[in-house]
Backbone as JSON, one array per atom type, in Angstrom:
{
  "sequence": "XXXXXXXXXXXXXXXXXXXXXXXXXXXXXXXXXXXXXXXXXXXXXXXXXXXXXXXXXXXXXXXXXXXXXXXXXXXXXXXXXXXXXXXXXXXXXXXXXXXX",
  "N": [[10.69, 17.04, -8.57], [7.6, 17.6, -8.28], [4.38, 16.54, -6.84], [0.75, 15.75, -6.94], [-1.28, 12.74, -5.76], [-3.96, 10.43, -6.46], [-5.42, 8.26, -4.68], [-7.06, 5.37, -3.3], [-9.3, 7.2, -2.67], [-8.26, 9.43, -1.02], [-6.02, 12.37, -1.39], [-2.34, 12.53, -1.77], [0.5, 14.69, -1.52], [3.12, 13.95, -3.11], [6.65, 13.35, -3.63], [9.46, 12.49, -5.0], [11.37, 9.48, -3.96], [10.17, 9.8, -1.34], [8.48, 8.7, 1.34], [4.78, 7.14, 1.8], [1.9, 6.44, 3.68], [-0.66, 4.83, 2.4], [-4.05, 3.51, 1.71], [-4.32, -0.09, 1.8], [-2.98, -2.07, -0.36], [-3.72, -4.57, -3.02], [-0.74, -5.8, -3.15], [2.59, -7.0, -2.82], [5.51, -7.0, -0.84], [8.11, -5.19, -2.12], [6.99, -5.06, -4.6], [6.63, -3.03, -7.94], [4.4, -0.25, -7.96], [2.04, 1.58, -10.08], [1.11, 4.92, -10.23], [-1.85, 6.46, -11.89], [-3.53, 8.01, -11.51], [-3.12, 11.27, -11.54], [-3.34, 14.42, -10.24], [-2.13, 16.83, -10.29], [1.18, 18.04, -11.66], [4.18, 20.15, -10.31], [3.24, 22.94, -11.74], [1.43, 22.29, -13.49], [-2.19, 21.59, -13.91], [-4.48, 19.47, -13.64], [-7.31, 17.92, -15.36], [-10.1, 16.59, -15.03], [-7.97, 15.1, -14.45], [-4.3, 14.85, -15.07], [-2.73, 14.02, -18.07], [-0.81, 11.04, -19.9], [0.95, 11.22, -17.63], [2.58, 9.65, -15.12], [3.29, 8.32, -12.01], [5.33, 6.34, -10.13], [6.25, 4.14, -7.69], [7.4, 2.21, -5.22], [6.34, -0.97, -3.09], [7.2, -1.22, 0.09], [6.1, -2.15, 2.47], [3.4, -4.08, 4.2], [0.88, -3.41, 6.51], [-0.72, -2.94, 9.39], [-1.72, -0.18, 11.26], [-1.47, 1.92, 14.82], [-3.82, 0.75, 17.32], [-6.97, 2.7, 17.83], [-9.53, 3.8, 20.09], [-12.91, 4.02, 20.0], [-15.28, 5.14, 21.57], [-18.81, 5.04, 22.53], [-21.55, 7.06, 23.4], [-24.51, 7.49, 24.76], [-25.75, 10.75, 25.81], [-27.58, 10.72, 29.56], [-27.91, 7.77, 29.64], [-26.69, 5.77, 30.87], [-26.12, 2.92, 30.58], [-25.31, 2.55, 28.04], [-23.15, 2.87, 27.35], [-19.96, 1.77, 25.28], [-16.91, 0.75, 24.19], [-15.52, 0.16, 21.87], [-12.43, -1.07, 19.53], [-9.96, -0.32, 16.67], [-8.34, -1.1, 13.87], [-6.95, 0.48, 11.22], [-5.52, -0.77, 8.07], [-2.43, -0.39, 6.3], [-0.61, 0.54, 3.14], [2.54, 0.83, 2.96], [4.67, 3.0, 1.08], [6.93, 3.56, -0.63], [8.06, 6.2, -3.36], [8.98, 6.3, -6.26], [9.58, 7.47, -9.13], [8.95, 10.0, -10.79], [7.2, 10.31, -13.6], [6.73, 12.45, -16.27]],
  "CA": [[9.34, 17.2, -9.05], [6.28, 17.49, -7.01], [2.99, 15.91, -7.63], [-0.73, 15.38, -6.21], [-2.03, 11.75, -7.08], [-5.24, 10.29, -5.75], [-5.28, 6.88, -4.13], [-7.9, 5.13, -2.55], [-10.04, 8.16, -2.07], [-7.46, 10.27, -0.88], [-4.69, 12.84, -2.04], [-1.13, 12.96, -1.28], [1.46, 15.07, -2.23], [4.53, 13.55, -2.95], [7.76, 14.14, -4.04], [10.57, 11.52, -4.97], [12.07, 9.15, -2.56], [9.28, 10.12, -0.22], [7.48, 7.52, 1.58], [4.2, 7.69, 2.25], [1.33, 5.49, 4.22], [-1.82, 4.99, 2.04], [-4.75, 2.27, 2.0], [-4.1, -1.02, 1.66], [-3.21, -2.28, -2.04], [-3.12, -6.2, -3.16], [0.23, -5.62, -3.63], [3.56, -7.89, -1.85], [6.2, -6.09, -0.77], [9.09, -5.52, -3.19], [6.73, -4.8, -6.14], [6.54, -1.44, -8.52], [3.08, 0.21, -8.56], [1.62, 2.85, -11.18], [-0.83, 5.56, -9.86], [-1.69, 7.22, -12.75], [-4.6, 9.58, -11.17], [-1.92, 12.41, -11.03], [-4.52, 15.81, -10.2], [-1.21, 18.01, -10.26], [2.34, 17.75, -11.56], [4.45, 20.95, -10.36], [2.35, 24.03, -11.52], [0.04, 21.67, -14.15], [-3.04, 21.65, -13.23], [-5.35, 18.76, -14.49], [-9.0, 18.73, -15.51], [-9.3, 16.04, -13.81], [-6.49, 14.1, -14.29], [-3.26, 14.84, -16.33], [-2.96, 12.64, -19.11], [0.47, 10.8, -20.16], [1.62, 11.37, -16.22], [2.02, 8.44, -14.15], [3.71, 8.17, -10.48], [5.91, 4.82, -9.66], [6.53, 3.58, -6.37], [8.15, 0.38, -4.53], [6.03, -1.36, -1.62], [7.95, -1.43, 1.14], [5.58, -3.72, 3.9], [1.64, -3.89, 4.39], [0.44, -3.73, 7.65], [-1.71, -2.41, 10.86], [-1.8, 0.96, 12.28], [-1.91, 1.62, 15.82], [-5.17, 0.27, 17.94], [-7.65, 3.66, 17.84], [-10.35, 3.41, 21.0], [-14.01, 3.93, 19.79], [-16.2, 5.43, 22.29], [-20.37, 5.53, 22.01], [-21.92, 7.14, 24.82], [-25.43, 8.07, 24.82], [-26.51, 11.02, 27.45], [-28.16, 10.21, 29.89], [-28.47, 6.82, 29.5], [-25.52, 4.76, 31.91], [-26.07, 1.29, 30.45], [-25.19, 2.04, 26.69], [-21.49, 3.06, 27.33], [-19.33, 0.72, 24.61], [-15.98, 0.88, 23.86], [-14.5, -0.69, 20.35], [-10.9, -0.79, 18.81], [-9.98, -0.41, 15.14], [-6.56, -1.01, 13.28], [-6.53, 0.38, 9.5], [-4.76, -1.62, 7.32], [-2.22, 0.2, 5.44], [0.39, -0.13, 2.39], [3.77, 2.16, 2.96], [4.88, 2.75, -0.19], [8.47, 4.62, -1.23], [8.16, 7.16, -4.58], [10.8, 6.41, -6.85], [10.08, 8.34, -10.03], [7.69, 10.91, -11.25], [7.22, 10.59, -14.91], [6.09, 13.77, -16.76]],
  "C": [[8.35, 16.88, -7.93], [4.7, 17.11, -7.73], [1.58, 15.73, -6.5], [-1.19, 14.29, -6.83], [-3.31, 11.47, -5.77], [-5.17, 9.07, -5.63], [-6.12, 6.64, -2.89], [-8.61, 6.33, -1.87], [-9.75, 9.27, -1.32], [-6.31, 11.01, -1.57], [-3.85, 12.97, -1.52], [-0.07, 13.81, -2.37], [2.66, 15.09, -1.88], [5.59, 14.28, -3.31], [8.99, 12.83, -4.26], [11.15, 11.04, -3.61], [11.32, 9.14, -1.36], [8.4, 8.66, 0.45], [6.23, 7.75, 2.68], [2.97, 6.23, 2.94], [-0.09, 5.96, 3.37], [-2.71, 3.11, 2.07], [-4.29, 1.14, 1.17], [-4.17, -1.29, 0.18], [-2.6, -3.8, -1.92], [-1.36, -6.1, -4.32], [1.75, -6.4, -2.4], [4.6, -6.32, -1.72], [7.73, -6.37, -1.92], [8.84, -5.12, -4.93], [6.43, -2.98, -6.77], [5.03, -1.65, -8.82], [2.91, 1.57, -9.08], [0.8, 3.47, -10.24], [-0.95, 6.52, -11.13], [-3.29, 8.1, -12.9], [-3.52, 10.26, -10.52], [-3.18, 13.57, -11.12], [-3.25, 17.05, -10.25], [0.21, 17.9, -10.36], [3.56, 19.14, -11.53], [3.63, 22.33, -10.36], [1.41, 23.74, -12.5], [-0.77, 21.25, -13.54], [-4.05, 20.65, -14.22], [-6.62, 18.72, -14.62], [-9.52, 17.11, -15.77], [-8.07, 15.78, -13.38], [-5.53, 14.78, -15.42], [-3.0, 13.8, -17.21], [-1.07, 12.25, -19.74], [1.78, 11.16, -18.79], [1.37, 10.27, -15.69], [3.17, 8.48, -12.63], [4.29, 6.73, -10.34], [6.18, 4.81, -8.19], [6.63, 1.91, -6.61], [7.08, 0.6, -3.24], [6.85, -1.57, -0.64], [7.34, -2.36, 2.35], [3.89, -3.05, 3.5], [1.34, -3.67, 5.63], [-0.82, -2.92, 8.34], [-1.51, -1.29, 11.62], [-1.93, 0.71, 13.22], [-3.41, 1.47, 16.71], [-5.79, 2.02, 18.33], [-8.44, 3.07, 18.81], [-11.83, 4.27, 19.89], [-15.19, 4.04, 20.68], [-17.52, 5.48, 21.83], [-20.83, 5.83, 23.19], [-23.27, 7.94, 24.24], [-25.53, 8.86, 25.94], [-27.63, 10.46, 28.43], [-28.99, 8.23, 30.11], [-27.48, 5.65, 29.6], [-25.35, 3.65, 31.04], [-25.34, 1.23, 29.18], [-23.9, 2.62, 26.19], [-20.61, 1.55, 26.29], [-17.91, 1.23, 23.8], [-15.2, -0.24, 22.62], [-12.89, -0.31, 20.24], [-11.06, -0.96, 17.45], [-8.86, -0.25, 14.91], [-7.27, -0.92, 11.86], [-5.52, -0.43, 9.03], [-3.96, -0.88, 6.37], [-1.04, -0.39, 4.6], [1.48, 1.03, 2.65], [4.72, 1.6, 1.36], [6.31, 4.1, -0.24], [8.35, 5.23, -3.11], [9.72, 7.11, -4.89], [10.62, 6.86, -8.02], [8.54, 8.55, -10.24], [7.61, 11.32, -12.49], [6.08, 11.59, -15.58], [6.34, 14.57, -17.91]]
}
């Protein structure tokens, strides 16, 4: 089974067993989480959401993406060159059943 759910402001589309990297959830590793904004299960199509569909997954770890650089450069204007870093914080999560 194949599905579209919506998590943290984004969509993925999964599929059993699949593991996927989405934003950070107060969640340990080891525990089962619900998403039950499913927008598409197979060839149902929801209006928003499908109703009586929910998505399970296992956490598998939390962590830190790799360090992104952050350039600002104004033209013309030498002095106001600044370089940042940024690590997202994400949850990797393993799909273990797609109830439907």
């Amino acid at each position: 089974m194949n599905a579209v759910i919506k998590v943290g402001g984004k969509q993925y589309y999964v599929q059993e067993n699949q593991e996927i990297f989405i934003e950070k959830l107060d969640a340990e590793a080891g525990d089962t989480v619900k998403f039950d904004q499913v927008l598409m299960l197979d060839s149902k199509i929801g209006s928003p959401y499908l109703t009586n569909v929910t998505v399970e997954g296992e956490v598998i770890k939390n962590g830190k993406q790799k360090k992104i650089k952050v350039f600002k450069y104004k033209s013309k204007d030498r002095s106001n060159r600044k370089t940042q870093g940024h690590r997202q914080p994400y949850t990797k999560v393993r799909i273990t059943k797609i109830n439907g």
